[in-house]
Phi, psi and omega in degrees: 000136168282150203275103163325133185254141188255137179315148172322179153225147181274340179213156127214177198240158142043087183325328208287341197273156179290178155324145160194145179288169159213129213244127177277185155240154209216093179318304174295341181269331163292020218268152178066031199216129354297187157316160155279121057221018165267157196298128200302137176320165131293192169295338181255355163254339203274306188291345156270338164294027197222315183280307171304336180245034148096005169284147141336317206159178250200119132245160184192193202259142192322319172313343190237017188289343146291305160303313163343291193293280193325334172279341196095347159267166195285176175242104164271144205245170137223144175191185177220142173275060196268341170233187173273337175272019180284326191277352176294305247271322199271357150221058150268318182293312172292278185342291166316344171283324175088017162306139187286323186189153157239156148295086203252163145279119196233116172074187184253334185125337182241033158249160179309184169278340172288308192316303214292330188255024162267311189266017155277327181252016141311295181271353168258346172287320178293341205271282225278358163276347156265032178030046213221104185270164218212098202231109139338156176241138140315099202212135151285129172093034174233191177284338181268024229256013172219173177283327155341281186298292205298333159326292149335263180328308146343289164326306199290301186234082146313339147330320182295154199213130203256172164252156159247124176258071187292352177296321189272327162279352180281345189255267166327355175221014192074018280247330182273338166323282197311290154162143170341299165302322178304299172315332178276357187276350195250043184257314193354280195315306185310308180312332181285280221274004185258103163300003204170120162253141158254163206262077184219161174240136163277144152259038183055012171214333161259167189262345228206082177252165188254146186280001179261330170339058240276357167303315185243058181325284191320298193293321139343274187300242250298337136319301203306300177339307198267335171274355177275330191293297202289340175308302212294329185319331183291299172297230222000313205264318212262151163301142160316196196013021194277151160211156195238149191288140161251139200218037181312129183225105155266115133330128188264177177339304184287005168288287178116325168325306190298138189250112190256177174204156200276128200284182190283327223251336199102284196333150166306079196278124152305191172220005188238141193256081194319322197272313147331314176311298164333305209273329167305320159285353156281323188299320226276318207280339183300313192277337186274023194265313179295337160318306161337331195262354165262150155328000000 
């Protein structure tokens, strides 16, 4: 019989322990928090409100990655890949950083299939020489930025193993025009591969809607739907100890994601409390990891 091969993993723990989640925080989505017009956290509030409300860890860019460990939470790199001699460099940086795993924007989106599966066999050749997993985003304006293609790439290079952002495609492709149930079956090939999610929900014309909103349910349960589904895809796949990163990343104001108005002053006033949102997406992603764990 053959030895079950286990999806990559960015950490594990103890063989004996199941599968489990871990959910990070994210320096660009925490960024611009609180609102205006009190004075932004430093870096060292963000991580201890980030450590008091049960995160795993930080992802941020490979430069902060000693602090990050040092506060006591783990670490995650992000970073983007536009040609192949580009990937030694950018998870040489993460590794060194002492990262669990990074996230790239890898390309722009207007290359043939020799572009996309050159800068695919680029980044697992930088990964696996730097012990290091390497999760590409379902992201617009990379080579993964419609489901065709990345499809497409899968066939080619089965290896790959994604972080999934499912918000650009639920947006960026409509995902509710046709409708949904049609349209999530042809996420399958993907879903099976995503080690690592960032966490945001679209309502299919905006990117960055809010889960407490009750206006926007249906898109909310259609989330819960596509992370419960890759959880299970995972468990099916993953090993005793594996664990897999969760990301809520909301874009701030200054993003153009957050969806704002204009303040007394002109400035970009949200309209969403980012950070109640953030910790509602952690909660939303803790029950579909356990939901998961039923048939």
């Amino acid at each position: 019989m053959t030895a079950r091969q286990p999806v990559p993993s960015p950490v594990a723990g103890p063989g004996e322990n199941p599968p489990r989640l871990l959910v990070y925080g994210n320096e660009w989505g925490l960024a611009e928090l609180p609102p205006r017009p009190a004075a932004a956290w430093s870096f060292e509030e963000m991580l201890d409100r980030l450590g008091a409300a049960g995160f795993a860890g930080l992802q941020a860019g490979a430069e902060r990655g000693a602090r990050v460990r040092a506060h006591g939470l783990r670490f995650a790199a992000a970073g983007r890949i536009n040609t192949s001699a580009e990937a030694d460099d950018v998870v040489a940086r993460a590794a060194d950083a002492g990262a669990d795993f990074v996230t790239v924007h890898l390309g722009w989106g207007n290359e043939d299939d020799a572009g996309i599966d050159a800068l695919i066999d680029a980044v697992l050749a930088a990964g696996g020489r730097r012990r290091l997993p390497v999760y590409p985003e379902t992201h617009r304006a990379t080579v993964f930025q419609d489901i065709w293609r990345t499809t497409r790439a899968i066939a080619r290079r089965p290896a790959l193993r994604f972080n999934g952002d499912f918000s650009h495609y639920y947006c960026g492709q409509e995902m509710g025009y046709r409708g949904f149930e049609h349209t999530r079956r042809d996420l399958e090939p993907i879903l099976s591969r995503v080690a690592c999610l960032h966490g945001r929900v679209s309502d299919g014309q905006c990117m960055q809607a809010s889960v407490l909103d009750p206006y926007n349910q249906l898109h909310v349960e259609n989330f819960r739907w596509l992370w419960r589904e890759t959880f299970r895809h995972w468990r099916r796949q993953a090993l005793p100890g594996a664990l897999f990163p969760f990301i809520p990343e909301l874009g701030p104001p200054s993003s153009g994601y957050a969806l704002t108005m204009p303040g007394a002053d002109g400035a970009r006033v949200e309209l969403t409390d980012r950070w109640t949102e953030t910790l509602a997406l952690k909660a939303i992603a803790e029950e579909s990891f356990q939901a998961s764990a039923q048939p």
